[in-house]
C-alpha positions, 0 to 999 in steps of 0.5 A: 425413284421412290423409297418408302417415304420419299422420291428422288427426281434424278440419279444423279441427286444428292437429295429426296424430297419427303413424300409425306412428314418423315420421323427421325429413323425413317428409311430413305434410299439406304439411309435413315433420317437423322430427325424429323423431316417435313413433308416436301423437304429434302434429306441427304442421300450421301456425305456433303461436304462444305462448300460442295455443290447440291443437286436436284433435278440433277441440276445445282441448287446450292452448295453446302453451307458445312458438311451435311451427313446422309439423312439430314434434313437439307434446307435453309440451315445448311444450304447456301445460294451458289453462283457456280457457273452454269454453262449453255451450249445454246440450241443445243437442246431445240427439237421439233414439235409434235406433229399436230392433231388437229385440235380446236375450240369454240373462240370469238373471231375478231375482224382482224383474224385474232381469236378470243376466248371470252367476249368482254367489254373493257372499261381502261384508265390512262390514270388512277383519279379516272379509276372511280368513274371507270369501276362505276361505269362497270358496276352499272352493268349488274347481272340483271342488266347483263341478261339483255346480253346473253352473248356478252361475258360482262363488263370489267374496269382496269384500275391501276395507280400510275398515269401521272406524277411521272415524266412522259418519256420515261420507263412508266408511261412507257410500260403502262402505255405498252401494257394499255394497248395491248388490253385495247387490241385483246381479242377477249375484249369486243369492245373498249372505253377508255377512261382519262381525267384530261390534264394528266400525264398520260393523255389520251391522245398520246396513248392512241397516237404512239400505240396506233389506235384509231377510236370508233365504234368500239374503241371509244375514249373519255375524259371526264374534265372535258364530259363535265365531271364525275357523274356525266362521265359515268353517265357517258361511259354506261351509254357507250358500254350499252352501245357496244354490249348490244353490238357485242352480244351479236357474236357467236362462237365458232369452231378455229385452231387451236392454233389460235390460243394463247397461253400464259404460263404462272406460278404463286405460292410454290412448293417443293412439288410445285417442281415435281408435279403440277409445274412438269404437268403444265409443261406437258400441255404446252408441248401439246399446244405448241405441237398444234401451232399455238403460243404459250408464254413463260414470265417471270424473269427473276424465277428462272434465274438459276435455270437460265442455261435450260431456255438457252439451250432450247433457242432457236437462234443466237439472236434468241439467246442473246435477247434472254441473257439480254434480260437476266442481265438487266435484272442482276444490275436492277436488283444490284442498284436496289440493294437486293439480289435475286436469290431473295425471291423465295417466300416464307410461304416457298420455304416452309413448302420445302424450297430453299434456294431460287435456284431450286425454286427456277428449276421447277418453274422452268418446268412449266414451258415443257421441252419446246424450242425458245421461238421469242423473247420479249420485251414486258407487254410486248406483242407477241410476234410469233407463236410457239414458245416465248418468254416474256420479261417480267417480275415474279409478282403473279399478278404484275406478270399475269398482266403483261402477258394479257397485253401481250396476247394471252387469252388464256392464263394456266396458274400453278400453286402449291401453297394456294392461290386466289388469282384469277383475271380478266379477260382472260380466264384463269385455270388454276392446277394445284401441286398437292392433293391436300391443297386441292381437298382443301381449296376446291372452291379456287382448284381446278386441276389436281396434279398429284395422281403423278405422285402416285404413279400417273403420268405426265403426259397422261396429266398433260393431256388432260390439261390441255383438253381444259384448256380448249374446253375453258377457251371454249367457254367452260368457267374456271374456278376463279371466274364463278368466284368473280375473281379478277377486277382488281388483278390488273397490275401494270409494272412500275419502274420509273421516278416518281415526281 
């Protein structure tokens, strides 16, 4: 419902978020605001008292840190994290897809049946001292050089700052390995160097061994000890790279499924219409590709804490329930052990847009995954097992998250804002949808999608549609935003959990 500055979400709301910058005596659903009131922020429609829970969505957000009269302004000041209970019937809420349409887009097919979306050659590092080779192995493959390759989408590196310093049966090598190889197997990728120094922890040998990768033609590894140092690495690497790209550019498109896209689903800089329009949209979309058999990927664990109970209900099984409390779990002790907990994942940035709780901020990110049963649950660059939807265990850290599910399968990635986000990634391409109408006029050299027509009276499954003929379009070649800014290089951020030593 809609007042004449503001929007209430549910009935059952104890709050209305302000449509546009409200002054004190404006007029919300029978009451007056009592002062000033930003644009997304929240205003009281009843009485709270102290200590009573506050609603949204018609879900909790918080309670009341003292009582708060209608019309207030509702944030920060006078609303508190609650730990309410927030009970699950699990399955409760699993249904069955759409049937599908018949959907598809122009993708790379690679021998083993995998579809991509980009045709890309990967230059990866087992550790950082390899990182300088690696990127100058790339950047030798100037746009100028790439024109002998029409057919091939470029040469990236993948740097990151692991690979050594840690123990070789601890979480790190074992994270920054899962995350390796499934970069090595991505369908995105026609072919792959691999990069080491030679005496690191993170040998090479135990990255193909323990990840089954078998070196050939285009999966070729190098250390650069054993290549004579700096420069004859390079060297070696931008041969093998010209070896491949010529092999490479003899790809073609051709029409598949769109059974065969995968999804990962993002959400960096939120406000509070993160929730309302750009996040339910992407949802919409999702429901869309499950319908046609394909797989769409939600992460960041820390910001659906709060909104838990929503997936459980969705879960195909008990065991998919178990796997997802599994996590939420985990991350309560980890935050616990680190002196931190989970309600300080909002941002400056989130709070000044409106959010004020990270069960208000979760709420709205779970919006992203539509209504579509919980198929999956896995582990941080796990392969993906089974389409449909799927959680993936990760950070809220967008571009840490990101990574994992490009390991995992993602040959897509669909990335919200409401603040304003520069990410972008490789190989898979990014589309960036913006919450607000002023962010997408503002930052349109980043913005692909404009949400907000749902604000002014379009509809979710109309912007839902729409965003999902984006996305057969980009998988079909169609540049986003960030590619044409050659945004994506130095987004690769494997996760980091181990001792250093």
């Amino acid at each position: 419902m809609t007042g004449a500055r503001f929007l209430q979400l549910n009935p059952l709301d104890d709050v209305a978020i302000a449509l546009d910058d409200a002054a004190a005596g404006d007029a919300a659903f029978g009451v007056r605001a009592a002062q000033a009131i930003p644009q997304g922020h929240k205003i009281a429609l009843r009485a709270i008292a102290a200590g009573a829970a506050v609603r949204k969505y018609g879900q909790i957000i918080g309670c009341a840190r003292t009582a708060i009269a209608p019309g207030a302004h509702v944030h920060v000041h006078n609303l508190a994290m609650t730990d309410a209970p927030r009970p699950a019937e699990y399955g409760a809420d699993v249904r069955a897809p759409a049937a599908p349409t018949g959907a598809q887009f122009s993708g790379f097919v690679r021998p083993d049946g995998r579809v991509g979306t980009r045709n890309v050659i990967g230059v990866l590092t087992t550790v950082n001292c390899s990182a300088t080779v690696a990127r100058r192995v790339a950047d030798h493959f100037t746009p100028e050089r790439m024109a002998a390759y029409p057919h091939v989408d470029g040469v990236a590196a993948f740097t990151h700052h692991g690979g050594c310093g840690v123990s070789a049966t601890g979480d790190d090598a074992a994270l920054l390995n899962r995350t390796l190889a499934g970069y090595a197997r991505h369908p995105n990728f026609a072919g792959v160097v691999i990069i080491g120094l030679g005496c690191e922890v993170n040998q090479i040998e135990r990255l193909f061994d323990e990840a089954g990768l078998a070196p050939g033609p285009m999966l070729q590894p190098i250390a650069i000890q054993e290549a004579g140092g700096t420069l004859k690495a390079i060297e070696r690497g931008a041969a093998i790279v010209r070896e491949m790209a010529q092999e490479a550019d003899k790809a073609r498109r051709q029409m598949v499924s769109a059974a065969h896209l995968t999804v990962g689903l993002q959400c960096g800089g939120s406000d509070a219409w993160s929730g309302v329009t750009a996040n339910p949209s992407l949802g919409a979309a999702v429901d869309l590709l499950v319908a046609e058999g394909g797989a769409a990927i939600l992460s960041e664990t820390p910001e659906i804490y709060g909104a838990e109970h929503l997936l459980l209900r969705r879960a195909m099984s008990p065991e998919v329930a178990e796997k997802l409390s599994a996590r939420i779990a985990w991350w309560q002790a980890y935050v616990a052990r680190h002196g931190a907990d989970l309600n300080n994942n909002p941002s400056p940035g989130n709070i000044q847009g409106g959010l004020t709780t990270i069960l208000e901020k979760s709420l709205g990110a779970v919006a992203k995954s539509g209504g579509a049963a919980l198929s999956d649950v896995l582990l941080y660059a796990e392969p993906l097992r089974r389409n449909g939807f799927v959680f993936m265990d990760s950070p809220g850290y967008d571009p840490c998250s990101a990574t994992g599910q490009i390991a995992s399968g993602a040959t897509l990635i669909a990335f919200t804002t409401g603040r304003g986000s520069v990410f972008g990634s490789k190989p898979a391409p990014c589309l960036k949808l913006a919450s607000n109408a002023r962010l997408a006029m503002h930052m349109d050299d980043d913005i692909d999608i404009d949400c907000a027509p749902v604000l002014s009276g379009a509809s979710l499954e109309s912007m839902g549609e729409l965003i999902f003929a984006r996305m057969l379009e980009v998988a079909s070649g169609a540049r986003t935003k960030s590619e044409a800014l050659g945004v994506g290089d130095h987004e690769f951020v494997p996760w980091r959990l181990g001792a250093w030593l």
